[in-house]
C-alpha positions in Angstrom: 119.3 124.5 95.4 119.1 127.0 98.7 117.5 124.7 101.5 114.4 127.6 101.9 113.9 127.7 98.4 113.4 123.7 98.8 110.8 124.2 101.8 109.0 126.9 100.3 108.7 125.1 97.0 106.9 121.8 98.5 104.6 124.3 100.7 104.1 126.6 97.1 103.5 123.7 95.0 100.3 123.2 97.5 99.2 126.4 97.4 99.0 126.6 93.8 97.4 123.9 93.3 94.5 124.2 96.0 94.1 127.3 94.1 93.7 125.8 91.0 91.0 123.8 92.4 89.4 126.5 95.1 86.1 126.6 93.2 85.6 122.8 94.7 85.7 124.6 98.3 86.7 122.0 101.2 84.3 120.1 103.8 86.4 117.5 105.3 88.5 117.0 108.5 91.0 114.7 109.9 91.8 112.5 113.1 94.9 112.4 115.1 97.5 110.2 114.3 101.2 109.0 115.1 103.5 107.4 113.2 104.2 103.8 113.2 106.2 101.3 115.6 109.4 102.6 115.0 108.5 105.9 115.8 108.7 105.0 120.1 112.2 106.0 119.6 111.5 109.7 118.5 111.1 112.6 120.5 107.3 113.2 122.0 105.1 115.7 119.7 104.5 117.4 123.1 103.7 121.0 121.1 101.1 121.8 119.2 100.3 124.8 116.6 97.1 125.7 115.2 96.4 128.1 112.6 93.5 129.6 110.3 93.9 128.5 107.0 91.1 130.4 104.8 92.6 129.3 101.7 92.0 125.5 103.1 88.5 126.7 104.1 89.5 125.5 107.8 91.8 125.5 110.7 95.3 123.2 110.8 96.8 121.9 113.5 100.4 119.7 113.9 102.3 118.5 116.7 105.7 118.8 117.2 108.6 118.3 119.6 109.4 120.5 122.4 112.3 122.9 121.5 111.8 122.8 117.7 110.1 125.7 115.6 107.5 126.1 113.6 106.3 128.8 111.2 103.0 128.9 110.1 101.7 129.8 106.9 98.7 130.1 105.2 99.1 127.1 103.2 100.5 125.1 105.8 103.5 124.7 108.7 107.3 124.8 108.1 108.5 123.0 111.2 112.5 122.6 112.1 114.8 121.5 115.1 116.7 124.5 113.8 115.8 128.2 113.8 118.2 129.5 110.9 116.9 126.8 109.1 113.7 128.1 109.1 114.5 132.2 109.1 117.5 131.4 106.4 116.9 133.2 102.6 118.6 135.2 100.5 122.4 134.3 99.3 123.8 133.6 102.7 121.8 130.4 103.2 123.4 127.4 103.0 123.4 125.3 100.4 123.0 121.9 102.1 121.2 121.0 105.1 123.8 121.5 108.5 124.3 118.6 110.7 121.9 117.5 112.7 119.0 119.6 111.0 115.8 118.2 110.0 113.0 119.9 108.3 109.3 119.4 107.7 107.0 121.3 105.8 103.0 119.8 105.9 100.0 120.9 104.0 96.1 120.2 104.6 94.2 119.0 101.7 90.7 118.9 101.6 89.4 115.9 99.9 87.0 117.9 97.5 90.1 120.1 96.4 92.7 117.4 96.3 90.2 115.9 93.6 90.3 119.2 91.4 93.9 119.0 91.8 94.7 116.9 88.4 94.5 113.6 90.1 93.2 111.1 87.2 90.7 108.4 88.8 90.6 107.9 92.7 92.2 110.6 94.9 94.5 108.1 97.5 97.5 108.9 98.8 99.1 107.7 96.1 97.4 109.8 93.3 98.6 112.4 95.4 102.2 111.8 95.7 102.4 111.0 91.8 100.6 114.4 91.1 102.9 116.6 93.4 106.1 114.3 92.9 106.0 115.5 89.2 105.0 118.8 90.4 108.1 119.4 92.0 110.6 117.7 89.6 113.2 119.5 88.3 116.6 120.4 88.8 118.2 121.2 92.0 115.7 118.6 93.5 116.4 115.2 95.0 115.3 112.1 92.3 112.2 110.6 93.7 111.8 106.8 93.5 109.2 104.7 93.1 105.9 105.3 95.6 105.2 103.0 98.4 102.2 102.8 99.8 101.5 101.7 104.0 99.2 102.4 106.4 100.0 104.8 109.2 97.8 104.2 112.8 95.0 103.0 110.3 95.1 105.4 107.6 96.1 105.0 104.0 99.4 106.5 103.4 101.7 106.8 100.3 105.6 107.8 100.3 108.1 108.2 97.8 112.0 108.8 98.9 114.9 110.7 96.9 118.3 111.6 97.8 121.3 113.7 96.2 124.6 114.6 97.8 123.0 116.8 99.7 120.1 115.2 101.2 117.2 112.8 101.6 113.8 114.2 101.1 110.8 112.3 101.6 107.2 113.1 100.5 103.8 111.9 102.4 100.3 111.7 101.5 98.4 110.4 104.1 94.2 109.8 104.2 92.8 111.6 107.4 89.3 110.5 106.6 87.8 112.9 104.0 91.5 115.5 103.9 94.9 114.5 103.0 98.1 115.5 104.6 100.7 116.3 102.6 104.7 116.5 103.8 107.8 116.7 103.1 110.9 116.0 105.2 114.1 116.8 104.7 117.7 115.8 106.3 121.2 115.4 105.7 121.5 111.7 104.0 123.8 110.1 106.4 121.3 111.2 109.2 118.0 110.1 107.2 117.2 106.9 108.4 117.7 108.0 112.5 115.4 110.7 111.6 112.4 108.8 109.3 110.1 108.1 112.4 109.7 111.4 113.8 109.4 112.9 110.0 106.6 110.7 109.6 105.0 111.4 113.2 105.2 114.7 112.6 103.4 114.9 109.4 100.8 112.2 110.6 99.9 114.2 113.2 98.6 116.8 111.4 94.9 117.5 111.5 92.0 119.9 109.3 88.9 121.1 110.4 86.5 123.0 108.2 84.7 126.1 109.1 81.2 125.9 110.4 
């Protein structure tokens, strides 16, 4: 699978689904977070991007490192150390991720919609994962394990891991108090575990706020 398809299908797989559930509207919004104690290694999320999101009935906002891009959508943010990572489509693109590349894309989900979303029983981070991890399954796409859930700077979190020969991709769900961020982060496999921290910091410090 072309590495800009992959992106664009975890940031598609939220649109749809938000508006599958956009009669529920969204009244929610998050705090700042990090990631946890291994992140002090990773790069400072000294940027920040902020866009208008009607479709999340709010504003988003994530912080990144200085140097990297970010693209932002109406569904969310598609965030890279590398530009023709993000600008890549069409049949030039590379069909693995390049050395040294990592990629992020992060979604806001307001709690009211997250719960039209399918989720059976309680919407937690893991309900989340489970519904979107299935979402997403199919060929060309890494094999997801099994969800683990942790708590990141206080908050509930959820994660499930896959890899090919290819890459590692992880998937986030993390509790913001009333929203949900959802991520996914992608990297070359041998350079996955150096780059788990600032994945995670990056996604965890995404925030909503609702209109007025």
């Amino acid at each position: 699978m072309k590495l800009r398809n992959l992106i664009w299908l975890t940031s598609l797989a939220v649109i749809a689904l938000v508006f599958a559930a956009c009669d529920s509207g969204g009244d929610a919004s998050g705090g700042t977070t990090g990631g946890d104690a291994n992140a002090s290694s990773a790069p400072a999320l000294s940027q920040t991007e902020t866009i208008e999101s009607p479709e999340m009935g709010g504003s988003m906002s994530v912080s990144y490192p200085e140097g990297w891009f970010v693209s932002g959508e109406g569904g969310g943010f598609l965030i890279s150390n590398s530009e023709e990572a993000l600008a890549s489509s069409g049949p030039e693109d590379f069909d693995e991720i390049p050395t040294g590349t990592v990629v992020v894309t992060i979604s806001i989900i307001p709690g009211e919609m997250a719960a039209a979303m399918g989720v059976q029983g309680d919407v937690t981070p893991t309900a989340i994962i489970d519904v979107f991890s299935g979402f997403m399954g199919g060929e060309g796409m890494p094999e997801f394990g099994d969800v683990e859930e942790l708590t990141i700077d206080g908050n509930a979190a959820a994660r499930t891991t896959g890899s090919d020969d290819k890459m590692t991709a992880t998937l986030y769900a993390i509790d913001k108090g009333g929203s949900f961020a959802f991520g996914f982060g992608a990297t070359r496999v041998d350079e996955a575990e150096a780059n788990a921290a600032l994945i995670q910091s990056i996604i965890a410090s995404a925030t909503f706020t609702a209109s007025s």
